[in-house]
CHARMM-style PDB file with segment names, atoms N, HN, CA, C and O in Angstrom:
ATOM      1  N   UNK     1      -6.472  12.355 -13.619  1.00  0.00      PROA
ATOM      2  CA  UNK     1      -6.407  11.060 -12.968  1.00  0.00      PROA
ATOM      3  C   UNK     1      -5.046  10.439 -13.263  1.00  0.00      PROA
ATOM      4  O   UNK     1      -4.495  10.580 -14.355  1.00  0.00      PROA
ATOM      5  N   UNK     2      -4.688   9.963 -12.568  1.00  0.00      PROA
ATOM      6  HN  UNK     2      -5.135   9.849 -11.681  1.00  0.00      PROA
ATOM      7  CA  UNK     2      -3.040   8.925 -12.540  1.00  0.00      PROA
ATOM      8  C   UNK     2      -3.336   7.859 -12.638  1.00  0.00      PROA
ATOM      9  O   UNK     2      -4.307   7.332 -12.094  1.00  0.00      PROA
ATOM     10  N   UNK     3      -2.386   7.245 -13.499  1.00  0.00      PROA
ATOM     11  HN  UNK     3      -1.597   7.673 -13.940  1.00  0.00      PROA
ATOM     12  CA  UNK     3      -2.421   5.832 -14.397  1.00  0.00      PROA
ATOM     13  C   UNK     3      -3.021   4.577 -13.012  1.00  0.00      PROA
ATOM     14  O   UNK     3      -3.913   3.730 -13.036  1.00  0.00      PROA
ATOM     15  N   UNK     4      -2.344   4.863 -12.265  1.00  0.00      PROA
ATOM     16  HN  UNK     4      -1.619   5.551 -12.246  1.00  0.00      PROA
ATOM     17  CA  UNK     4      -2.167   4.045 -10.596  1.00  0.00      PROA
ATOM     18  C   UNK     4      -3.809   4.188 -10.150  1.00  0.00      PROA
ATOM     19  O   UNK     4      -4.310   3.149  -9.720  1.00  0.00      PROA
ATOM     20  N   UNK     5      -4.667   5.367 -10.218  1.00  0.00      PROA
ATOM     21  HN  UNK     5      -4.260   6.211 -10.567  1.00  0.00      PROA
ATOM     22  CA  UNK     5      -6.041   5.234 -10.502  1.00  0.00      PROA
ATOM     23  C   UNK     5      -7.028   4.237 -10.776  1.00  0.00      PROA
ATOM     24  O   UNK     5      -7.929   3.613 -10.214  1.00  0.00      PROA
ATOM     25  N   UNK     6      -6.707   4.308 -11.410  1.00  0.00      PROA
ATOM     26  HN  UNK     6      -5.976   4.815 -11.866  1.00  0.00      PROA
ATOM     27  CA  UNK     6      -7.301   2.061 -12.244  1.00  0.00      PROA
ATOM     28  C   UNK     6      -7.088   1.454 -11.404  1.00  0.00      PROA
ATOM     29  O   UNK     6      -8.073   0.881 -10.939  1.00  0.00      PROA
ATOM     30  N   UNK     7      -5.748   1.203 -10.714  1.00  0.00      PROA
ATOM     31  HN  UNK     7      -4.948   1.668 -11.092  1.00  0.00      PROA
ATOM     32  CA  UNK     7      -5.718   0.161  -9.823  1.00  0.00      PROA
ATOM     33  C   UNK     7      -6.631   0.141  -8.704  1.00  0.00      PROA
ATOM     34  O   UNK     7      -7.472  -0.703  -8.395  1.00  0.00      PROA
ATOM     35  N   UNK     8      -6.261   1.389  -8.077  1.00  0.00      PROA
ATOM     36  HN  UNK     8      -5.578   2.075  -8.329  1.00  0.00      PROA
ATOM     37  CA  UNK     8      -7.139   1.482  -7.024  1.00  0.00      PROA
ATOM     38  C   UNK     8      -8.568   1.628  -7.207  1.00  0.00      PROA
ATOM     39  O   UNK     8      -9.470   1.242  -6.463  1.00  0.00      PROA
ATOM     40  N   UNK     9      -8.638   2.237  -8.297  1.00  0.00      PROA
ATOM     41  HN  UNK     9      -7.906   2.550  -8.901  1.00  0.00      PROA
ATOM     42  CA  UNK     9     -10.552   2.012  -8.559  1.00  0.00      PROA
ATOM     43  C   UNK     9     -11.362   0.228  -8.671  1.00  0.00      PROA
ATOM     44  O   UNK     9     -12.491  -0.174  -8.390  1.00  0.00      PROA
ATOM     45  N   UNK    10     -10.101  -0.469  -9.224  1.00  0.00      PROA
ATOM     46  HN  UNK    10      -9.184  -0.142  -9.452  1.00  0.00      PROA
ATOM     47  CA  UNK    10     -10.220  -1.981  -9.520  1.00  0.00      PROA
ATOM     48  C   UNK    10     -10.581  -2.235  -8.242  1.00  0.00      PROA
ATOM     49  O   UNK    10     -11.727  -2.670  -8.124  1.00  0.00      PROA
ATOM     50  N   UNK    11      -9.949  -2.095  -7.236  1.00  0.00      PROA
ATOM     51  HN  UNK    11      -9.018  -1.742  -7.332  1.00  0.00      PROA
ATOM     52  CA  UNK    11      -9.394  -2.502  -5.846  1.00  0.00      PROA
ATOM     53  C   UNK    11     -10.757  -2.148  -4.857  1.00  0.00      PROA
ATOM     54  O   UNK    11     -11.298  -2.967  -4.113  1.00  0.00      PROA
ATOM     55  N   UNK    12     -11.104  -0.943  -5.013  1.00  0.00      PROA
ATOM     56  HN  UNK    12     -10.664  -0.278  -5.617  1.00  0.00      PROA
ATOM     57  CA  UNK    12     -12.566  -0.447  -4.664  1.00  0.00      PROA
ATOM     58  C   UNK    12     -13.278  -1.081  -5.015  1.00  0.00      PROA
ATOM     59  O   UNK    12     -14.077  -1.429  -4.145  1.00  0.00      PROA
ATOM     60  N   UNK    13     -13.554  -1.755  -6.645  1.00  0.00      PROA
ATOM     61  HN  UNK    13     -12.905  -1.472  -7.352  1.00  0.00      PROA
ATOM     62  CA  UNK    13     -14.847  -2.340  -6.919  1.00  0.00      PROA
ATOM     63  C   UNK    13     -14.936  -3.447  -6.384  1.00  0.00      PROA
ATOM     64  O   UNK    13     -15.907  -3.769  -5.699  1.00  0.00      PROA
ATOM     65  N   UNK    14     -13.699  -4.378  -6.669  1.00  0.00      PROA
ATOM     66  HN  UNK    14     -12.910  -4.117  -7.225  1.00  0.00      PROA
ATOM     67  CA  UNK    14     -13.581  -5.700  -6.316  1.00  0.00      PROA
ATOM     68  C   UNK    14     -13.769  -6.102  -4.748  1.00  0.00      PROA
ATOM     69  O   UNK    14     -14.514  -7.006  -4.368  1.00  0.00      PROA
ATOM     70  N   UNK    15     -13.121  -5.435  -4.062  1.00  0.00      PROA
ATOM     71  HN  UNK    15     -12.516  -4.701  -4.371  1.00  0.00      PROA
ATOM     72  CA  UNK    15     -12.995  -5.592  -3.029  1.00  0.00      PROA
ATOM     73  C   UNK    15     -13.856  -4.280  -1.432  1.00  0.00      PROA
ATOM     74  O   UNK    15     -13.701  -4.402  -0.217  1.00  0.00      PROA
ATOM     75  N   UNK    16     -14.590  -3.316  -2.123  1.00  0.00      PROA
ATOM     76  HN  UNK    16     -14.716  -3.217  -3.110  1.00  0.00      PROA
ATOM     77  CA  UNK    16     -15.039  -2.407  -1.764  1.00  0.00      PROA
ATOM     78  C   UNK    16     -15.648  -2.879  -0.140  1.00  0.00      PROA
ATOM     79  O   UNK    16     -15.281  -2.505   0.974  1.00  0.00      PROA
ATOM     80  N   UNK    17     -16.330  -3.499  -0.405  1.00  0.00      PROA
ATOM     81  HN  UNK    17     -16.628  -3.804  -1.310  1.00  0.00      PROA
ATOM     82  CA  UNK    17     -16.972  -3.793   0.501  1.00  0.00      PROA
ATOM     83  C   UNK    17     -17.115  -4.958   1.630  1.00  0.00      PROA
ATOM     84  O   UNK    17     -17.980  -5.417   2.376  1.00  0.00      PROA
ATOM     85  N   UNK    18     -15.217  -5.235   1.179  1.00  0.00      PROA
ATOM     86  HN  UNK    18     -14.514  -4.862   0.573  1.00  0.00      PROA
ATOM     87  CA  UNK    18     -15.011  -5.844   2.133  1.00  0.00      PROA
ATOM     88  C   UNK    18     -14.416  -5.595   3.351  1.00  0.00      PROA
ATOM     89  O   UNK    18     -14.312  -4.370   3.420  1.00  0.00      PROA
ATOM     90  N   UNK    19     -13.852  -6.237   4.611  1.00  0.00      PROA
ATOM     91  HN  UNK    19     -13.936  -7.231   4.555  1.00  0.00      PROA
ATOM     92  CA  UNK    19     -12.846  -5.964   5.517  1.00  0.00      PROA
ATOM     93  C   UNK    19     -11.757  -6.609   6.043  1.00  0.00      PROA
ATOM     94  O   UNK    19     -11.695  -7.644   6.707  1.00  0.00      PROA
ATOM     95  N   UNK    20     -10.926  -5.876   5.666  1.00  0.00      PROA
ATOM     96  HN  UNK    20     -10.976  -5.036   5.126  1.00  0.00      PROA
ATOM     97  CA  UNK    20      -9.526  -6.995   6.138  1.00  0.00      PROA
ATOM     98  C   UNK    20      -8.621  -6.094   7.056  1.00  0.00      PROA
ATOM     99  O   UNK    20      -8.431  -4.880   7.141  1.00  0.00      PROA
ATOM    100  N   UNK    21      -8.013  -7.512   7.885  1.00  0.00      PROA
ATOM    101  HN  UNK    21      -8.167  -8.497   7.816  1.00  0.00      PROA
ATOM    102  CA  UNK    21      -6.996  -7.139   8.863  1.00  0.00      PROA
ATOM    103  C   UNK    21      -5.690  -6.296   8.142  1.00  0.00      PROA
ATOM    104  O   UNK    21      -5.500  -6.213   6.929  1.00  0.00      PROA
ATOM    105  N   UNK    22      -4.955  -5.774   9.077  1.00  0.00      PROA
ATOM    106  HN  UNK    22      -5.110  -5.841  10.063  1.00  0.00      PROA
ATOM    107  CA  UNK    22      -3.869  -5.215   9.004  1.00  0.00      PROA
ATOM    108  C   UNK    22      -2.776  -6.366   8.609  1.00  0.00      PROA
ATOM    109  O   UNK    22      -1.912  -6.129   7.764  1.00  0.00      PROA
ATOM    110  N   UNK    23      -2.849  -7.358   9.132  1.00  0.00      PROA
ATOM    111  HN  UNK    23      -3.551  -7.551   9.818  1.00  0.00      PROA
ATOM    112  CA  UNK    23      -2.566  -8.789   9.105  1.00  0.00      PROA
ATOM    113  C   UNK    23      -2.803  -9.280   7.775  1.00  0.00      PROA
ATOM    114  O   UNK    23      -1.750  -9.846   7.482  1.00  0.00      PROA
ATOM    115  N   UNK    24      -3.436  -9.360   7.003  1.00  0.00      PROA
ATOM    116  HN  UNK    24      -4.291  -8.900   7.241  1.00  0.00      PROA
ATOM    117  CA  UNK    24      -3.929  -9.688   6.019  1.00  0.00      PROA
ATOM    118  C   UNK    24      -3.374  -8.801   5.261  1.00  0.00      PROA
ATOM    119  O   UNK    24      -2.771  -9.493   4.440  1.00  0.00      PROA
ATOM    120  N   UNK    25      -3.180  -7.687   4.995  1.00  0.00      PROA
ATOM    121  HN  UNK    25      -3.670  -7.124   5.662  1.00  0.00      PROA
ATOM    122  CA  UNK    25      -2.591  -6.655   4.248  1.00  0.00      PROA
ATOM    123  C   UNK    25      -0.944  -6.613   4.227  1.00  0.00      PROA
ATOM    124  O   UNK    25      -0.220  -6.388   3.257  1.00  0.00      PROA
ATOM    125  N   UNK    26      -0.554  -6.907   5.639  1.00  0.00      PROA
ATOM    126  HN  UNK    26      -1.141  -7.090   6.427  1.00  0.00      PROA
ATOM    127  CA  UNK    26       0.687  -6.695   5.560  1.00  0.00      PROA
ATOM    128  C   UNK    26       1.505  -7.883   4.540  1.00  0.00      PROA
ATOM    129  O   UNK    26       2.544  -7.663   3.918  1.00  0.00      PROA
ATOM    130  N   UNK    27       0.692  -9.250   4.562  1.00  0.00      PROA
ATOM    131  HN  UNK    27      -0.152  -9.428   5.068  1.00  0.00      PROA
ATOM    132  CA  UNK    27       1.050 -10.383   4.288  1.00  0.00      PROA
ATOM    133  C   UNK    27       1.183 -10.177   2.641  1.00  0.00      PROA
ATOM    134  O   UNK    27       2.222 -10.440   2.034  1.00  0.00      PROA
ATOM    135  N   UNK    28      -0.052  -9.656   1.995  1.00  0.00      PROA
ATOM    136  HN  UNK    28      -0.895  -9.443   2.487  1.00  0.00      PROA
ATOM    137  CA  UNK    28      -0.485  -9.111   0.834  1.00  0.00      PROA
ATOM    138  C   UNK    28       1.027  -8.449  -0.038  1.00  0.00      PROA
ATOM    139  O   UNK    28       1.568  -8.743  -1.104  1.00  0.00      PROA
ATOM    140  N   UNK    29       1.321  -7.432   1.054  1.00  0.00      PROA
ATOM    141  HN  UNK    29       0.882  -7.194   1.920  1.00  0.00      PROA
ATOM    142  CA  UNK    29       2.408  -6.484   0.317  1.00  0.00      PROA
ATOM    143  C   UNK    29       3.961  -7.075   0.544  1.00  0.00      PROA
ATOM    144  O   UNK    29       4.999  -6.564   0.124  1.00  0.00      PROA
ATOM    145  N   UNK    30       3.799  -8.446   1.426  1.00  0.00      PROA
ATOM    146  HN  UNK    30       2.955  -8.862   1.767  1.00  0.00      PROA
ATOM    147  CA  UNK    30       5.105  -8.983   1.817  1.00  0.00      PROA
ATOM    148  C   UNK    30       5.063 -10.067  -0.008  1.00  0.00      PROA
ATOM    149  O   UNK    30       5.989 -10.225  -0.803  1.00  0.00      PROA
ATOM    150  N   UNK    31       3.909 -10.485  -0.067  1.00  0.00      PROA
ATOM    151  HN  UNK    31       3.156 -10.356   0.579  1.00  0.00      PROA
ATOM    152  CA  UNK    31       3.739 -11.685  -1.192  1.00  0.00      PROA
ATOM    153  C   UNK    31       4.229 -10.666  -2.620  1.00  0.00      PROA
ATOM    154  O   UNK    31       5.130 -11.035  -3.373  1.00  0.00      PROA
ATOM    155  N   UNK    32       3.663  -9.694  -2.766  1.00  0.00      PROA
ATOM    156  HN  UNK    32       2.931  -9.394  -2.154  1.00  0.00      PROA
ATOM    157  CA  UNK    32       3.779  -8.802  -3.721  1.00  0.00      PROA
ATOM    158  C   UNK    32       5.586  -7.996  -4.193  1.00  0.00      PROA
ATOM    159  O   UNK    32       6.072  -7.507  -5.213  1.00  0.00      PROA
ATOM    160  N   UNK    33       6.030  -8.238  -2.871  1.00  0.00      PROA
ATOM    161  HN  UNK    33       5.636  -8.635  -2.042  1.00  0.00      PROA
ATOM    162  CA  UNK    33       7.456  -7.463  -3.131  1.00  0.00      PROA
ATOM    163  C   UNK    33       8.497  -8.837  -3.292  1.00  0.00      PROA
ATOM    164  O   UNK    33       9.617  -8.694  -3.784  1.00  0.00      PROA
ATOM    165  N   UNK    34       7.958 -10.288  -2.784  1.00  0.00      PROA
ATOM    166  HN  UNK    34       7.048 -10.404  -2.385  1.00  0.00      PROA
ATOM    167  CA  UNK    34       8.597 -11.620  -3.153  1.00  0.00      PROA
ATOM    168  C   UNK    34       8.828 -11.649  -4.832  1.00  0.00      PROA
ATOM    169  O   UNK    34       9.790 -11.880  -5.566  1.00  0.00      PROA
ATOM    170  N   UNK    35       6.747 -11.118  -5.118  1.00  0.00      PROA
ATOM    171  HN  UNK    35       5.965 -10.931  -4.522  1.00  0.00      PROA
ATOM    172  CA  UNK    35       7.329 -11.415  -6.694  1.00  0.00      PROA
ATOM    173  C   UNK    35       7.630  -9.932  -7.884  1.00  0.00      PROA
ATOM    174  O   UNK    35       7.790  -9.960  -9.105  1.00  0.00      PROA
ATOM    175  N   UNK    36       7.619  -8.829  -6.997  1.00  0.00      PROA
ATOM    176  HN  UNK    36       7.489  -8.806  -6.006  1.00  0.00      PROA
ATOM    177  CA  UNK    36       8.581  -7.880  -7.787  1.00  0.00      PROA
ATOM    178  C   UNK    36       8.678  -7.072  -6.965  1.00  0.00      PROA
ATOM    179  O   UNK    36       7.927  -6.240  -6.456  1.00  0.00      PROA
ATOM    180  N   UNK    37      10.424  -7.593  -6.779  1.00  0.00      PROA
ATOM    181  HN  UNK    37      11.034  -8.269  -7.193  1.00  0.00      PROA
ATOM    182  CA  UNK    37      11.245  -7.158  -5.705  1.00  0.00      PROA
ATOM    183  C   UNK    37      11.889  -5.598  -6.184  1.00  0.00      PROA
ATOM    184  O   UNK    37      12.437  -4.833  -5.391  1.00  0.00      PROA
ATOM    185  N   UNK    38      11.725  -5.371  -7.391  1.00  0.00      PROA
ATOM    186  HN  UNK    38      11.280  -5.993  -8.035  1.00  0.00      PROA
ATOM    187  CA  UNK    38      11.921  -3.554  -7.821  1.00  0.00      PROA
ATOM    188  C   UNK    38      10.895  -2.851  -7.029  1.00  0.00      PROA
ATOM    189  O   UNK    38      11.380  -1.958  -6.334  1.00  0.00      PROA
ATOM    190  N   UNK    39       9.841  -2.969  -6.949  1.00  0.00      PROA
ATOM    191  HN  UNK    39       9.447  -3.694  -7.514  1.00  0.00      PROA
ATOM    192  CA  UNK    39       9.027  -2.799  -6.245  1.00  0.00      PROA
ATOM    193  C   UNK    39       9.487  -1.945  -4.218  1.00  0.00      PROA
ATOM    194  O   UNK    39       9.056  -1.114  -3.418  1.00  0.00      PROA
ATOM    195  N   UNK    40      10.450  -2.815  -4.374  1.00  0.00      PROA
ATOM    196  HN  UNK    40      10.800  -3.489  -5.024  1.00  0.00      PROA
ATOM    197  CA  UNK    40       9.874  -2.794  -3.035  1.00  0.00      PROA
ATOM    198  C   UNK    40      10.465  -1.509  -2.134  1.00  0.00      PROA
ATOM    199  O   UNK    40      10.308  -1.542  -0.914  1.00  0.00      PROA
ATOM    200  N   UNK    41      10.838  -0.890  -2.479  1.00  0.00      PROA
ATOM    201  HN  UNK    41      10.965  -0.863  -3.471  1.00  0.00      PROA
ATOM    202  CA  UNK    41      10.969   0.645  -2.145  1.00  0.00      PROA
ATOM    203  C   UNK    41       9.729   1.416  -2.008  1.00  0.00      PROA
ATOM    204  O   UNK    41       9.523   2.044  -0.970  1.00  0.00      PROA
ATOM    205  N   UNK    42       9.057   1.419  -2.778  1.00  0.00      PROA
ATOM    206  HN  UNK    42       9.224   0.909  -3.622  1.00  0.00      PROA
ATOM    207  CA  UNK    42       8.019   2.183  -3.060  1.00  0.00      PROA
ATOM    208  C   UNK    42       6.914   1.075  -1.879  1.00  0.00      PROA
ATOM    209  O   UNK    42       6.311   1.815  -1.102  1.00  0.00      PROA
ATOM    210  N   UNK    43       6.739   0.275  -1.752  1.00  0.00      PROA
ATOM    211  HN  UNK    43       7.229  -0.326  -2.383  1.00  0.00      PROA
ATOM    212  CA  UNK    43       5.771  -0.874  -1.055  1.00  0.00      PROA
ATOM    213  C   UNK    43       5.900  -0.449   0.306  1.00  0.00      PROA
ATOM    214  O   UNK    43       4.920  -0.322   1.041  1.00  0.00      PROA
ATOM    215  N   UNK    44       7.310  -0.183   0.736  1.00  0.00      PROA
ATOM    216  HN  UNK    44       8.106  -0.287   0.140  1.00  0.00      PROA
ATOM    217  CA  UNK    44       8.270   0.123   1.629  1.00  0.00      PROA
ATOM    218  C   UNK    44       7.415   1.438   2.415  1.00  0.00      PROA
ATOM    219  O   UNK    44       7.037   1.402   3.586  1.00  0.00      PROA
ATOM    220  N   UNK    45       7.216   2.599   1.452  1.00  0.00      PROA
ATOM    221  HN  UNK    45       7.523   2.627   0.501  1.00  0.00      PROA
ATOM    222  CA  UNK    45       7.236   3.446   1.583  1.00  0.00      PROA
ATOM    223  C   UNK    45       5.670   3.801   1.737  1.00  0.00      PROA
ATOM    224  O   UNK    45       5.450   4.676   2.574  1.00  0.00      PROA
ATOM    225  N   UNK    46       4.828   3.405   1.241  1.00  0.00      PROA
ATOM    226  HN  UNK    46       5.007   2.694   0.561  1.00  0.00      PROA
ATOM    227  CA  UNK    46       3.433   3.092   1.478  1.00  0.00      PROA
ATOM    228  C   UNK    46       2.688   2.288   2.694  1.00  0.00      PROA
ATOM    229  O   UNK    46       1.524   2.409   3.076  1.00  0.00      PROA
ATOM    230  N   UNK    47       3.607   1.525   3.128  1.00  0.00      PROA
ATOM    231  HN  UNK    47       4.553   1.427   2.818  1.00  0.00      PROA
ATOM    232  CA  UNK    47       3.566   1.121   4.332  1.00  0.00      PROA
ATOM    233  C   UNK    47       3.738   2.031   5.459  1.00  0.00      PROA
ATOM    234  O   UNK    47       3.076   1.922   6.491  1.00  0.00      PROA
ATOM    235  N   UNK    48       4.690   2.997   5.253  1.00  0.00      PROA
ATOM    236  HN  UNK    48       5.228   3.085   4.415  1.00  0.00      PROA
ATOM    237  CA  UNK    48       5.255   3.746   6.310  1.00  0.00      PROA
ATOM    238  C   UNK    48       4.303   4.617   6.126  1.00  0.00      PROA
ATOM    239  O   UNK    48       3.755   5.051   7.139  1.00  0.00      PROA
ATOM    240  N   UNK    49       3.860   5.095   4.814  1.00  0.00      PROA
ATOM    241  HN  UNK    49       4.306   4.742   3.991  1.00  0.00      PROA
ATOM    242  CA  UNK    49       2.597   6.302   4.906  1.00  0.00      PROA
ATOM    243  C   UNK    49       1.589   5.524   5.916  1.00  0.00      PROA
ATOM    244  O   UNK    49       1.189   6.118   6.917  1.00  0.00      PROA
ATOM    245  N   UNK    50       1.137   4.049   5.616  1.00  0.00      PROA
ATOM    246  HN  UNK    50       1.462   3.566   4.802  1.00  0.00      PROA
ATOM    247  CA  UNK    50       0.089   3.890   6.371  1.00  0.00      PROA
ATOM    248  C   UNK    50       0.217   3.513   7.728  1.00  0.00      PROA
ATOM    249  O   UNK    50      -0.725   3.272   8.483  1.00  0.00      PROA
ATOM    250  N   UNK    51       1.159   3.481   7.946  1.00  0.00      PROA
ATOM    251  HN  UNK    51       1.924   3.677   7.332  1.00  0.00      PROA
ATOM    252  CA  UNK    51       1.434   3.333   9.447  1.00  0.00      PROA
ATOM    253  C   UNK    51       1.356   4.419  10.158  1.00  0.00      PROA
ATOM    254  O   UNK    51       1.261   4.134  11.352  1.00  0.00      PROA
ATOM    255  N   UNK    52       1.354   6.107   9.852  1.00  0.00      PROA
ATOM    256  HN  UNK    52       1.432   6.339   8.882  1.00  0.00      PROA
ATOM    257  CA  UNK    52       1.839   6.538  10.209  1.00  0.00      PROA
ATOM    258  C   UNK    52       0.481   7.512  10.455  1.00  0.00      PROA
ATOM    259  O   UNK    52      -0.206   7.658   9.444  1.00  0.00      PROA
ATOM    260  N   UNK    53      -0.093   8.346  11.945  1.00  0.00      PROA
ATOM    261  HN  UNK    53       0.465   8.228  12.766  1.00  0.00      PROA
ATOM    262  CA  UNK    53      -0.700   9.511  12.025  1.00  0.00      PROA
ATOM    263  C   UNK    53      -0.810  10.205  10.681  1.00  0.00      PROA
ATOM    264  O   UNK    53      -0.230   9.627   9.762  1.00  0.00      PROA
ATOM    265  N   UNK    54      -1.384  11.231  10.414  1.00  0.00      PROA
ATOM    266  HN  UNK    54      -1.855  11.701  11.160  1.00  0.00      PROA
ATOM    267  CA  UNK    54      -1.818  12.447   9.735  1.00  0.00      PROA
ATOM    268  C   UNK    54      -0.912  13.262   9.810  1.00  0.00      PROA
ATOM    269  O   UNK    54      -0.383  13.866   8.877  1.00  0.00      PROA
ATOM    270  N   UNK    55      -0.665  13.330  10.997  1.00  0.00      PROA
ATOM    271  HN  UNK    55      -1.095  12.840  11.755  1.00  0.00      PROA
ATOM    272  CA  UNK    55       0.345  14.875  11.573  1.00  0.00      PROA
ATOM    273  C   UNK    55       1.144  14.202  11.985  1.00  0.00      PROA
ATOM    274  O   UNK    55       1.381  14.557  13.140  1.00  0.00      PROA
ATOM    275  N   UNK    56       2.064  12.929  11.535  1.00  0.00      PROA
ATOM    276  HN  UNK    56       1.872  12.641  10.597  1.00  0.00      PROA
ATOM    277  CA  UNK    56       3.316  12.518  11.968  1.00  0.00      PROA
ATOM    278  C   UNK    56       3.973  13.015  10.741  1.00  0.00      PROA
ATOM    279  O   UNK    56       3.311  12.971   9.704  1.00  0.00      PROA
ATOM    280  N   UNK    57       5.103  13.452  10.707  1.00  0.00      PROA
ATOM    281  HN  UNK    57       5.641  13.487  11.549  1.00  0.00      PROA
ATOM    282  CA  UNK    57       5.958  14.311   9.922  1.00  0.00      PROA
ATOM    283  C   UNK    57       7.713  13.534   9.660  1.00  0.00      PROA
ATOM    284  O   UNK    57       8.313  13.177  10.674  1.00  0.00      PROA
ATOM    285  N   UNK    58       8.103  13.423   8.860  1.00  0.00      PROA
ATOM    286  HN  UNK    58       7.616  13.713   8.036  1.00  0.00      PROA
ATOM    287  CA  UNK    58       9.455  12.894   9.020  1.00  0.00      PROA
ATOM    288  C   UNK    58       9.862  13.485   7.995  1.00  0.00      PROA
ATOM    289  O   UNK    58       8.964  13.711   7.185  1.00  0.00      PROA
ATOM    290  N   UNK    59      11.294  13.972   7.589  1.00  0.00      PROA
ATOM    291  HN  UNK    59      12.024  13.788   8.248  1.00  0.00      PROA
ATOM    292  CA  UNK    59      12.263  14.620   6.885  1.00  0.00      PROA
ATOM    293  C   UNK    59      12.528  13.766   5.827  1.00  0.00      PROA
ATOM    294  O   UNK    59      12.613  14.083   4.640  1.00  0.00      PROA
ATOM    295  N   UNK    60      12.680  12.436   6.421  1.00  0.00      PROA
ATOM    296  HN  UNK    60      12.611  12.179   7.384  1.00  0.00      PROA
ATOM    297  CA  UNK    60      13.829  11.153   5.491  1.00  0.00      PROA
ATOM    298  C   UNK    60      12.498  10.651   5.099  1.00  0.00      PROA
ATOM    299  O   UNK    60      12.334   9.516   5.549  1.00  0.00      PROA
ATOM    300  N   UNK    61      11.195  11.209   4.228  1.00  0.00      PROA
ATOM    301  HN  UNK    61      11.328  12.130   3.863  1.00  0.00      PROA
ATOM    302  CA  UNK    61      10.320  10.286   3.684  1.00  0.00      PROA
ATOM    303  C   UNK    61      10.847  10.385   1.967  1.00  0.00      PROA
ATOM    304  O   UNK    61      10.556   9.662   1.014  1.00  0.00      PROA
ATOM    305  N   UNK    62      11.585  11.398   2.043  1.00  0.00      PROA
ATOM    306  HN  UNK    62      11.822  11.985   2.817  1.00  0.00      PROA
ATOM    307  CA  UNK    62      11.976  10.901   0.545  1.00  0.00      PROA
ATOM    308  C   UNK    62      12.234  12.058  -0.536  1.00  0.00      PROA
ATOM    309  OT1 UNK    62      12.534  11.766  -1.693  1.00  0.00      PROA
TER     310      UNK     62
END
């Protein structure tokens, strides 16, 4: 298991069973990289995973 695990297991319990917009999320990770802006590469980049098909493929992911 990866340390980052916890989080997301937190994230499951707390929030498991709820539903939120894309809208709501995007706002989430905009508030989150305001207050740690080291961050935001990686925020950056998780975004683009979730934006993105299964079988969308890009070279420059990193």
């Amino acid at each position: 298991m990866y340390f980052t695990d916890r989080g997301i297991e937190e994230l499951e319990e707390r929030r498991g069973g709820e539903q939120v917009s894309l809208d709501w999320l995007a706002d989430r990770l905009r508030a989150f990289v305001d207050r740690n802006p080291d961050f935001e590469v990686a925020v950056d980049r998780l975004a683009t995973f979730l934006a993105r098909d299964e079988g969308d493929t890009d070279e420059d992911d990193g």
